[in-house]
C-alpha positions, 0 to 999 in steps of 0.5 A: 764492106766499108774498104769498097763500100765507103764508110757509110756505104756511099760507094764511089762517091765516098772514093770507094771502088764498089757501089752505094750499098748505103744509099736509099735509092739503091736500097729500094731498087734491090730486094733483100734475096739479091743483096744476101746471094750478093753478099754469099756468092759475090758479083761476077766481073768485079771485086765483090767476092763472096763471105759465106762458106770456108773459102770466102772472105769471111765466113758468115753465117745466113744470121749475120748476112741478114743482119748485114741486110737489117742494118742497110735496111734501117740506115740508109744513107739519104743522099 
């Protein structure tokens, strides 16, 4: 996540090439379904591929993704 990401999930303002998935105010726009089928599926026209299924990234099962969710959840970054 952090290679797009940034490490503290700030995205491009960390000089990531992916959104502030971190960030407070992203995190109370977006409901958890989104963020898991994100993280599952991937986002169509852009860099984000999916991490769920033999063929992914990784494959992480749907107790790690919501935990993936949990973690977000509980430490937003606050800028």
């Amino acid at each position: 996540c952090s290679s797009c990401h940034g490490p503290g999930g700030d995205g491009y303002a960390a000089g990531g090439t992916g959104t502030a998935v971190g960030k407070i105010g992203f995190l109370n726009k977006v409901s958890d379904g989104f963020i898991r089928v994100t993280i599952k599926e991937g986002r169509s026209n852009t860099r984000m591929r999916g991490f769920s299924g033999p063929a992914a990234l990784a494959d992480l099962s749907d107790r790690e993704i919501d935990d993936i969710i949990s973690y977000l959840r509980t430490n937003p970054s606050k800028n």
